[in-house]
TIDRENBA-838263 format. One record per residue: x, y, z of N, C-alpha, C in turn; residue in three letters. Coordinates in steps of 0.2 Angstrom, whole numbers, plus 5000, padded with zeros to 4 digits. Each point is the difference from the previous one (the first is absolute). Layout:
XYZXYZXYZala;...
END
This chain:
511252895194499849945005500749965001unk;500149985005500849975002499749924999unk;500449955000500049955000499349975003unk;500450015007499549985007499550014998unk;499750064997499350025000499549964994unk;500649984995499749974993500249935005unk;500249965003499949945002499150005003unk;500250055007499150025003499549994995unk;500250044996499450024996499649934998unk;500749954995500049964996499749945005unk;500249985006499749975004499650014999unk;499650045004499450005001499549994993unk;500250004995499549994993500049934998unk;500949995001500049925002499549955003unk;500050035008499549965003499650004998unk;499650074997499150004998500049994993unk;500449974998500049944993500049975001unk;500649965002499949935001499949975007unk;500050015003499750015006500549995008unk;499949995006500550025004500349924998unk;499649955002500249925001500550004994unk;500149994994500250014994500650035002unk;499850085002500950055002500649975004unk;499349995004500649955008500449954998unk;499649964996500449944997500649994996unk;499850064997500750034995500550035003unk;499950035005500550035004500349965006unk;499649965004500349935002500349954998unk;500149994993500249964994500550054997unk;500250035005500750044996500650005003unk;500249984995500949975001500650065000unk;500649985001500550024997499950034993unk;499949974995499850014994499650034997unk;499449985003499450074997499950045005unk;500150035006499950035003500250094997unk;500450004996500050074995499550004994unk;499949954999499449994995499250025000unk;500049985008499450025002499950045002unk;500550045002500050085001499950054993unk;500449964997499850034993499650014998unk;499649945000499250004998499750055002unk;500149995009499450065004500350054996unk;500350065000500250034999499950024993unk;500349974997499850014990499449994997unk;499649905002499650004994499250045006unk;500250015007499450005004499950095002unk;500750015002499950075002500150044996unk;500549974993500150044995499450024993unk;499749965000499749984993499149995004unk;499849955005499549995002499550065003unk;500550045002499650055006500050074993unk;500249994994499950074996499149994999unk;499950094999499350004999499749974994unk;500650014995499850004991499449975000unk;500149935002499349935000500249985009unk;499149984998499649975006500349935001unk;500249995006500049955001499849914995unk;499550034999499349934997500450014993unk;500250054997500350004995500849965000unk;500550035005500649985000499849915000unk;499449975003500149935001499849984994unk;499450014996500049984995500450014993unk;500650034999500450014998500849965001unk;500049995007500649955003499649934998unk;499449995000499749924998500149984992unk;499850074996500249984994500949994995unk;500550055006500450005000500549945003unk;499849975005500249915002499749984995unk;499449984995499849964996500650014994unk;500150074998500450004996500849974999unk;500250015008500749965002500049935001unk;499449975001500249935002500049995005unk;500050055005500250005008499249995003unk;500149915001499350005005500049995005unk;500650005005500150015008499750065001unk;500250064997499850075002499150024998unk;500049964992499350014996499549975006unk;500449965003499349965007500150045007unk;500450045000500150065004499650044999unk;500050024994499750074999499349995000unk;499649914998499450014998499950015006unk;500149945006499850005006499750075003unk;501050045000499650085004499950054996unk;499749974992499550064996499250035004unk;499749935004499550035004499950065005unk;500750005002500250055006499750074996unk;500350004994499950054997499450044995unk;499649945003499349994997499949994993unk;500549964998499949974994499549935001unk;499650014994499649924999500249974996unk;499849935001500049924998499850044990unk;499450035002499850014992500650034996unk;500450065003500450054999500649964999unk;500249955003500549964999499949954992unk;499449985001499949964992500150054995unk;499950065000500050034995500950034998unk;500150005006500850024996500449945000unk;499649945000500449944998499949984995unk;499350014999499750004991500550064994unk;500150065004500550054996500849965000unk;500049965004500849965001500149954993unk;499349975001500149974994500150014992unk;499750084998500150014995500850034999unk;500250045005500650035000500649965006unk;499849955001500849965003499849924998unk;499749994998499949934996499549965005unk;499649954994499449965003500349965007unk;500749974998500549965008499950035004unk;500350044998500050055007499550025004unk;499450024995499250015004499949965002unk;500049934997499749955004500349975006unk;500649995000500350005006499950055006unk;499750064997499950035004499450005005unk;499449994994499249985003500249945004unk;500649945000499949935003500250035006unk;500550045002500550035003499350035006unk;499550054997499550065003499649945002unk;499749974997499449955001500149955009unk;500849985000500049965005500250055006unk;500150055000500150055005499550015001unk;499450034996499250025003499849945002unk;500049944998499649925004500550015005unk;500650025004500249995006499950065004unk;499650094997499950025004499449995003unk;499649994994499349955001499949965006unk;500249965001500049935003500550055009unk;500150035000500650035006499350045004unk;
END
């Protein structure tokens, strides 16, 4: 697969994760700066890694949700809860690998997490 083709791919999984509004943003919001970055992404974490068969989809998102809990990184963690739906992840499915966050990345961390998930569902709620 050339390049091009791992960007197409990675696009296109891109937008059916996170969604097109999301995509467009990211790519209108690119600079000088990050505009090789976000090619990277597409490309590496979307065409490269996303689109493999090994796991389903609903797997890779609840596995990236547990793995932002563990980093710290709740710009992304509120990324991935939003478009774990896409991938037909549930609200119950999300408690439960947040509850596993807890025993294996620390109670802080969990709990920030649930405070993190909580006002993201009340705002998808309410939309």
């Amino acid at each position: 697969m050339t390049d091009d083709e791992r960007y197409e791919a990675g696009m296109k999984v891109r937008r059916a994760v996170l969604s097109d509004a999301h995509v467009d943003r990211s790519l209108t919001n690119r600079t000088e700066l990050t505009t090789e970055f976000q090619n990277f992404i597409t490309r590496y974490a979307w065409g490269e890694i996303w689109t493999r068969e090994g796991l389903p989809r609903h797997t890779r998102s609840l596995l990236t949700i547990a793995m932002m809990v563990a980093l710290n990184r709740s710009e992304e963690l509120a990324l991935h809860l939003r478009a774990a739906k896409n991938n037909g992840v549930t609200q119950d499915e999300i408690k439960e690998v947040l509850l596993q966050t807890a025993v294996y990345c620390g109670v802080p961390a969990a709990n920030s997490a649930f405070h993190l998930a909580q006002k993201i569902f009340d705002e998808e709620s309410k939309a």
